[in-house]
C-alpha positions as CSV (number, residue, x, y, z in Angstrom):
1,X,144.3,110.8,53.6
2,X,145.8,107.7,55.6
3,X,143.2,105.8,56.9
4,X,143.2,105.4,60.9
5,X,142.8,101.5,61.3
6,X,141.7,102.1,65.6
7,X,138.7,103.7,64.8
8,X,137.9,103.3,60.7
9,X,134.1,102.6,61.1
10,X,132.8,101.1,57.7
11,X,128.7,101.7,56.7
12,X,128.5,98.4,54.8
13,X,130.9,95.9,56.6
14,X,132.3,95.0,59.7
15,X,136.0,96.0,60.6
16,X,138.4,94.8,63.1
17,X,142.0,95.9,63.5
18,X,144.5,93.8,66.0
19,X,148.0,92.9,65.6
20,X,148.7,94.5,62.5
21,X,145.5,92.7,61.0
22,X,142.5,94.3,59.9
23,X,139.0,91.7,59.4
24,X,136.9,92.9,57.3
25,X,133.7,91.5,57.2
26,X,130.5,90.8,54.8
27,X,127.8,91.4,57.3
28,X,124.2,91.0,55.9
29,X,123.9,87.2,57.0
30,X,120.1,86.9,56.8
31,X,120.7,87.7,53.0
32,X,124.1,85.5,53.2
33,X,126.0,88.6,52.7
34,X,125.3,90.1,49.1
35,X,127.1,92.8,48.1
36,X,125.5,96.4,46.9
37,X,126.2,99.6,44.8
38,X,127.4,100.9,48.1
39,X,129.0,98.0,49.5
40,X,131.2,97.8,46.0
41,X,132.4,101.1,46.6
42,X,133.1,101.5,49.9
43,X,135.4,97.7,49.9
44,X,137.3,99.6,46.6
45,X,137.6,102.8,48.4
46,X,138.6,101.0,51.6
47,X,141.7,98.5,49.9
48,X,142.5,101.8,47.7
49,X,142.8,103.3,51.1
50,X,145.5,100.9,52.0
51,X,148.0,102.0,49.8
52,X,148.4,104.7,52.9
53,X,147.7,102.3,55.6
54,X,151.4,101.1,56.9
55,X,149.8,100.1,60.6
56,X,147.9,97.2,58.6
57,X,150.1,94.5,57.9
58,X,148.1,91.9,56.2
59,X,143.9,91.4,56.1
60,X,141.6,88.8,56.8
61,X,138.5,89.1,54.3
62,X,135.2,86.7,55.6
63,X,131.9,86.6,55.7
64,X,129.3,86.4,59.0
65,X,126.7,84.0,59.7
66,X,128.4,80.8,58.1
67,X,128.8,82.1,54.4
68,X,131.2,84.2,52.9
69,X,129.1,86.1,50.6
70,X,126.0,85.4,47.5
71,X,127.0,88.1,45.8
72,X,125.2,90.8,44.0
73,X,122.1,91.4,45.6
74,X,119.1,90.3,43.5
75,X,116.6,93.0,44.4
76,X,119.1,95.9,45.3
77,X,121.8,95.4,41.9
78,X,120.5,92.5,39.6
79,X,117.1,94.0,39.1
80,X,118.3,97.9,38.7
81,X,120.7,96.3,36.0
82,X,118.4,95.3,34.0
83,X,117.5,98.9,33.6
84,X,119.9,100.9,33.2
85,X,121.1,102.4,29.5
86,X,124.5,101.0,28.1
87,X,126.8,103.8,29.8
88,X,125.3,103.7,33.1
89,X,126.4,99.9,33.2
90,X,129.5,100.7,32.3
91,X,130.5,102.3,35.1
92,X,129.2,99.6,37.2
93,X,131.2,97.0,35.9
94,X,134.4,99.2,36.0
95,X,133.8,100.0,39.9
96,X,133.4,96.3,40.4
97,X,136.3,95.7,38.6
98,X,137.9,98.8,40.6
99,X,137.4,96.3,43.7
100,X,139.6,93.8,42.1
101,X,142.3,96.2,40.7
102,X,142.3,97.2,44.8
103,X,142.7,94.4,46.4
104,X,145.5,93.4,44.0
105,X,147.4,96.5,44.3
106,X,147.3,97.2,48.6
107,X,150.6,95.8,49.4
108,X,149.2,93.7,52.2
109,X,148.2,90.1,51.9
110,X,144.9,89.4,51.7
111,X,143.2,86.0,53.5
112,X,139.9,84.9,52.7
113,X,138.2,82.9,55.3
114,X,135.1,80.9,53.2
115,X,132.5,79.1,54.3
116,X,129.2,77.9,53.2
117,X,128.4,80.0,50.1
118,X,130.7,81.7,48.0
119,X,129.8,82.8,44.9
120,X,129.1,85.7,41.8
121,X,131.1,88.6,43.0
122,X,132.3,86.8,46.2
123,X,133.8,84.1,44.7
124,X,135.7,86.7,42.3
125,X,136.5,88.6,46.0
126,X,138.0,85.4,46.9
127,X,139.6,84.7,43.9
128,X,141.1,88.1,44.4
129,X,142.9,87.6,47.9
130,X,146.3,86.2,47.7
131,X,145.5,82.5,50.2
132,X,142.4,81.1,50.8
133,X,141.1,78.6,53.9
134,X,138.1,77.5,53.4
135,X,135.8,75.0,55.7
136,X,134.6,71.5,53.9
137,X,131.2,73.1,53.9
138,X,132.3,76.2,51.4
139,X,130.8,76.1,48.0
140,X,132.2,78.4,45.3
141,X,130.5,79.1,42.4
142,X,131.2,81.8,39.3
143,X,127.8,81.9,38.5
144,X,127.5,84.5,36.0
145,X,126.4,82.5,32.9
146,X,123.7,81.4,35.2
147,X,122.1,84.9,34.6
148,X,122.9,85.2,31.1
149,X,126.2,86.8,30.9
150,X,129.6,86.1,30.5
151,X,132.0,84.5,32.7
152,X,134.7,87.2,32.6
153,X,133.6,88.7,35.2
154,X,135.9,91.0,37.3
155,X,139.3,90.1,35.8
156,X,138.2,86.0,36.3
157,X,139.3,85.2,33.1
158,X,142.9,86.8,33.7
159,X,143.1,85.6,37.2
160,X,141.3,82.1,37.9
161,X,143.3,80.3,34.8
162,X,146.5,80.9,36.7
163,X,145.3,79.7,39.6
164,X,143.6,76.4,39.1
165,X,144.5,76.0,35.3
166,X,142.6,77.2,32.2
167,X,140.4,73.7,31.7
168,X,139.6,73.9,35.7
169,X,138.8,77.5,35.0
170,X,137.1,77.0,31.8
171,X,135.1,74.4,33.3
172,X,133.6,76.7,36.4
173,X,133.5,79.7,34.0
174,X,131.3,78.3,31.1
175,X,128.8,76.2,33.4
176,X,128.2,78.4,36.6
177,X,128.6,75.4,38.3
178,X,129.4,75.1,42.4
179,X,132.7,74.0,43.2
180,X,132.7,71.9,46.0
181,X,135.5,72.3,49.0
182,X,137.4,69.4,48.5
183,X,138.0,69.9,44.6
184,X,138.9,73.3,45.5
185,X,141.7,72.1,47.7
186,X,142.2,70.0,44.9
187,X,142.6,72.2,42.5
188,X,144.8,74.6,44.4
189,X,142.2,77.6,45.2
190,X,141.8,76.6,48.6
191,X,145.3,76.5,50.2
192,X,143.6,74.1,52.6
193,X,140.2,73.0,54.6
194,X,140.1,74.1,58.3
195,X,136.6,73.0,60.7
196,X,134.3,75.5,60.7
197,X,134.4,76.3,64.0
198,X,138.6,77.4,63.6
199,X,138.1,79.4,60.4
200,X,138.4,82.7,61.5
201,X,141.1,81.6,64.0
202,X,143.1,79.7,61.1
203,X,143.0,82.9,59.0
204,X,143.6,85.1,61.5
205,X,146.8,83.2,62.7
206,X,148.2,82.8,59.2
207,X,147.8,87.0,58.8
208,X,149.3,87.5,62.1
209,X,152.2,85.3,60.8
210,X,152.6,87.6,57.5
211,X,152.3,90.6,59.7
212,X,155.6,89.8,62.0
213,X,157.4,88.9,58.7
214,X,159.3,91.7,56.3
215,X,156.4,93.5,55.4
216,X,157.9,95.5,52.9
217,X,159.1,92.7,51.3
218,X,155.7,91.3,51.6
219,X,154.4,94.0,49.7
220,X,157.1,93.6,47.1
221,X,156.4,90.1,46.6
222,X,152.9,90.8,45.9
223,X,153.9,93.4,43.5
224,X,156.0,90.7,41.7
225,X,152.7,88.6,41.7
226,X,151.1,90.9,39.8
227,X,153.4,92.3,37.4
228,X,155.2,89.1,36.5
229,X,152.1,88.0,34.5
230,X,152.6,89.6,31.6
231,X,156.1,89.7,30.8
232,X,158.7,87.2,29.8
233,X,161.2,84.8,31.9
234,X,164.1,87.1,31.3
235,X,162.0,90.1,32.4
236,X,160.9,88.7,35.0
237,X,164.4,87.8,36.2
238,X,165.7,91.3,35.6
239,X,162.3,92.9,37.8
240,X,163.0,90.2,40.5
241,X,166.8,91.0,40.4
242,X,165.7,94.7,41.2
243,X,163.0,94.6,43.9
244,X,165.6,91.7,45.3
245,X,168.4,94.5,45.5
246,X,165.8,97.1,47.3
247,X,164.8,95.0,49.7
248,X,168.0,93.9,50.7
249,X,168.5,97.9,51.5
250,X,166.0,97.4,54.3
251,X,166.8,97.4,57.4
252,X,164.5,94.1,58.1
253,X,167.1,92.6,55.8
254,X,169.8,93.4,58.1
255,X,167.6,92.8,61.5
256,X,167.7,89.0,59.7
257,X,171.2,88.6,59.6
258,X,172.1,90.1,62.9
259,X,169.2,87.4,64.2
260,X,171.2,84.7,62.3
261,X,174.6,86.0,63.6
262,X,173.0,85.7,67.2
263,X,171.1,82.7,66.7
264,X,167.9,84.2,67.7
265,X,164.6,84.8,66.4
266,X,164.5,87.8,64.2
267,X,162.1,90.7,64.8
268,X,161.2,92.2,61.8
269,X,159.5,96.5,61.7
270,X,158.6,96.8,58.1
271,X,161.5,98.8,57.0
């Protein structure tokens, strides 16, 4: 069933939709927004849910109250955990991982907005978005050998190398250690450091900007992302010379050129 952006009305995060650009948002900031067994599933059915979504155009992922999120919840995920038989985790580490395989495979773009803390399962949430901003306050941390497991957590091991490198990644990965803003920046997961007080503005902006582009051909490119990991250069050049060829079928591709022709601005309708 497509998903109705106007009135979607999420149990376990806020959601705003405006100008192609849904905000969803991690709202439990007494607790700096941890996520839940509920929370999990409802963000994976959510992104799943905009395979079907073609009104949303790109999504702004943040966090309320000044953090972006602590992940897992201690009480409400941590502690059941540590009960459960081997099959019953199982299936909670594949429907966290669902989350991931989500976000990666909506066609939108994804911005994360961070401030303050990000860490555990939010830093692999923002890992997982396609362009972060972050404030010179946000503080990232991959925290999970910090409660005795592994740090390939969530496809992190697959996904943080090739964005900051494998010795960056290797580095956050073994120690659980926080990541400050500025070597983020540094090191290429932030795209760059906005104030505070104009993150949500920032990211919003920058979505609105991906939403009056080709969205199709957004969604293609992301594909290409994705897929392009695993194969060689001369794959990868016979893939690209494919979607290339489909997207110049488009009529955005055309609206571009007649917009050239006319020397105007080109308007662009996602098809």
């Amino acid at each position: 069933m497509t998903m109705d952006p106007t009135s979607f009305a999420p149990k376990h995060f806020g959601w705003a939709f405006a100008d192609g650009v849904a905000t969803v948002t991690l709202n439990r900031p007494e607790r700096k927004n941890p996520l839940t067994f509920e929370s999990y599933a409802e963000l994976r059915d959510t992104f799943r849910d905009l395979v079907y979504t073609p009104q949303v155009k790109a999504v702004v992922v943040t966090g309320a109250g000044g953090n972006f999120s602590s992940g897992g919840d201690v009480h409400e995920i941590i502690g059941p955990l540590t009960e459960m038989a081997m099959p019953e985790l199982l299936a909670f580490t594949r429907m966290t991982g669902d989350l991931v395989k989500a976000m990666r495979a909506c066609p939108q773009p994804i911005v994360a907005a961070i401030d303050g803390i990000c860490v555990g399962a939010g830093a692999i949430m923002a890992m997982a978005s396609d362009l972060r901003l972050a404030t010179p306050g946000a503080k990232t941390a991959f925290l999970f050998t910090r409660v005795g497991l592994a740090g390939c957590d969530m496809g992190a091991c697959a996904i943080l190398p090739r964005i900051i490198g494998q010795g960056r990644a290797s580095d956050l990965l073994y120690t659980g250690r926080m990541m400050s803003a500025e070597e983020g920046e540094r090191w290429g997961f932030h795209n760059r450091l906005v104030p505070a007080e104009s993150l949500l503005g920032e990211a919003q902006a920058l979505a609105r900007s991906i939403a009056a582009g080709p969205t199709f051909a957004h969604g293609i490119t992301k594909t290409q992302l994705n897929t392009e990991w695993a194969v060689s250069v001369e794959t990868a050049i016979e893939m690209e010379a494919q979607a290339q060829a489909i997207c110049m079928a488009t009529r955005d591709f055309r609206r571009a050129f007649e917009a050239f022709a006319e020397k105007r601005t080109p308007v662009f309708e996602g098809d």
